[in-house]
C-alpha positions, 0 to 999 in steps of 0.5 A: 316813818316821820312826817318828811318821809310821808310827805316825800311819798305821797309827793312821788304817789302823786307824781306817779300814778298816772305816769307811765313809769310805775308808782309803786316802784318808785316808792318802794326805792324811797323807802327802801332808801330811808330803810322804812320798806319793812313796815306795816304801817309804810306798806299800808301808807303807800297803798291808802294814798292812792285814795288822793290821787283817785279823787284827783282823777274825779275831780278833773273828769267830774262830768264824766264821772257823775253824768248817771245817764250814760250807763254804758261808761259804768258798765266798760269800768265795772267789766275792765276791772274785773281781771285786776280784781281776780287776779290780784286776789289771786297772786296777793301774795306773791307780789307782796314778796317780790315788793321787798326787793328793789333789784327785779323791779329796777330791771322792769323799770328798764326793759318797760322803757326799752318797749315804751321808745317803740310804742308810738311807731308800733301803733300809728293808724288808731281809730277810736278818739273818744271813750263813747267808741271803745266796746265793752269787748275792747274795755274788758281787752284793756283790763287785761293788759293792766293786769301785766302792772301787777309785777311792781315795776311796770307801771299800771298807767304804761299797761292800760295806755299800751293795751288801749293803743293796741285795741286802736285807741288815740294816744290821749284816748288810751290815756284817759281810759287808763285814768277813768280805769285807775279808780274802780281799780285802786279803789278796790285795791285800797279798801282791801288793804284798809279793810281786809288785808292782815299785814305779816308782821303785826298780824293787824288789818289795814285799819287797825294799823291806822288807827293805832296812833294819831300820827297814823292817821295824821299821815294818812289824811296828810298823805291823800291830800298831798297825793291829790294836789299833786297828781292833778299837776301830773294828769294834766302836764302827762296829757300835754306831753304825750299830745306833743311827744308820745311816750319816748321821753317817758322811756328814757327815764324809766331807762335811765332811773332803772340803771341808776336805781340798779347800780345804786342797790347793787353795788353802792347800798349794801 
C-alpha cells in the first residue's frame, strides 16, 4: 500500500463511519480496486484507523464524555457493547472470510438501502429526545441491533440508529446514541486487532505489523489524523441531513453504489 492509497482510505474511514452506508464496505471496494485487499498490513490500516474517527467522536461530544458525575451514561455504554464484544469474538472468523469477497456485501449495500427508504415512516411517534431518557434496558436493546453490522456491508451506524428509532428514540437521539455507542465498540475492535489478533498470512500480531517498518507506522499516524478531521466534517454534516431529510437519500446511495459496485465486480473486474 503506497501513501496516496493510505490517504484515500482513511478519507473514505473518515466519511463513513458514522454514515449509515458502511465504512467497511466501502473500504474494502477501494482496496479491493487497487488489489491491495489481501494484505496483512491494509487489513490492519483499515481497522486501526477507526482510532481518528473515535477521537472525533470525542472531540465534538467532549462535555459528554468527560462529565465523571453522570455515571449512568458509562454504565448504558459499557452494557451496550457487550453483545458486540461477545459476538464479535464469536464469529472473528467468519466475518474475516467473507471480507475478501466484495460480491455479498454489494448485495448488503442494496437491500440496507431498500429498508432505509422505509425507516422514517415505519418509526413516526419516538418519545425519547435526549441520551438521559433511554434505559439501560433499551441501550443494551440498541446493542443488539448493532451487532446485525457484523455482516460487512450493513453498516454499524444504520444498525445502531434503526435499533434506537425502534426503541423510541428521535432520529438525532438515535444517531447521537449511535455515535457515543461507536467508541467503546471500535475502541475494542482496535486494540484487538493491534494487540491480539494474528493475521493469517504473516502469522504477526497487529503490532508487530505496525512496527515492521517506518512507512507502517508513518500510515498508521497519517491514517488517524486524516480519519479524524474528516469524520468531524461527516458527523456534523450527517446530524443536519438527517434533522431536514431522514434517511432516504442515505438509501438511494447505498441503492445505487450497491448496483454500480455489483456490476463493476461482476462483470467489468474479472
Amino acid at each position: 500500500m503506497n501513501t496516496l492509497q493510505a490517504i484515500l482510505l482513511a478519507i473514505v474511514e473518515g466519511l463513513t463511519e458514522y454514515l449509515p452506508i458502511s465504512s467497511t464496505g466501502h473500504m474494502i471496494f477501494v482496496s479491493s480496486y487497487f488489489n491491495i485487499q489481501n494484505d496483512d498490513f491494509v487489513k490492519l490500516f483499515q481497522v486501526s484507523i477507526q482510532f481518528g474517527a473515535i477521537l472525533a467522536v470525542v472531540a465534538l461530544y467532549w462535555k459528554k464524555f468527560f462529565d465523571f458525575s453522570k455515571l449512568n451514561f458509562y454504565i448504558k455504554l459499557a452494557c451496550a457493547v457487550i453483545p458486540a464484544l461477545v459476538l464479535g469474538k464469536l464469529f472473528d472468523d467468519k466475518i474475516e472470510a467473507v471480507l475478501g469477497d466484495p460480491i455479498p456485501i454489494a448485495i448488503v449495500l442494496i437491500l440496507g438501502g431498500i429498508i432505509l427508504l422505509f425507516v422514517d415512516s415505519r418509526f413516526q411517534s419516538p418519545t425519547i429526545v435526549t441520551e438521559e431518557e433511554i434505559s439501560i434496558k433499551k441501550a443494551v436493546a440498541i446493542g443488539f441491533w448493532q451487532c446485525l453490522a457484523m455482516m460487512p456491508g450493513t453498516s454499524r451506524s444504520a444498525a445502531s440508529i434503526i435499533g434506537g428509532m425502534q426503541q423510541g428514540l428521535t432520529r438525532q437521539a438515535a444517531a447521537e446514541f449511535s455515535f457515543f455507542l461507536a467508541v467503546p465498540t471500535m475502541l475494542a475492535v482496535t486494540t484487538y486487532s493491534l494487540l491480539l489478533k494474528t493475521y493469517e498470512v504473516s502469522q504477526l500480531k497487529g503490532y508487530e505489523l505496525l512496527i515492521q517498518s517506518p512507512e507502517n507506522i508513518k500510515l498508521f499516524l497519517m491514517g488517524n489524523v486524516i480519519a479524524f478531521i474528516v469524520a468531524i466534517i461527516a458527523i456534523k454534516f450527517f446530524i443536519g441531513i438527517i434533522k431536514q431529510y431522514g434517511f432516504k437519500p442515505w438509501g438511494w446511495y447505498r441503492i445505487i453504489v450497491g448496483i454500480f459496485l455489483l456490476i463493476y465486480f461482476s462483470y467489468i473486474k474479472q
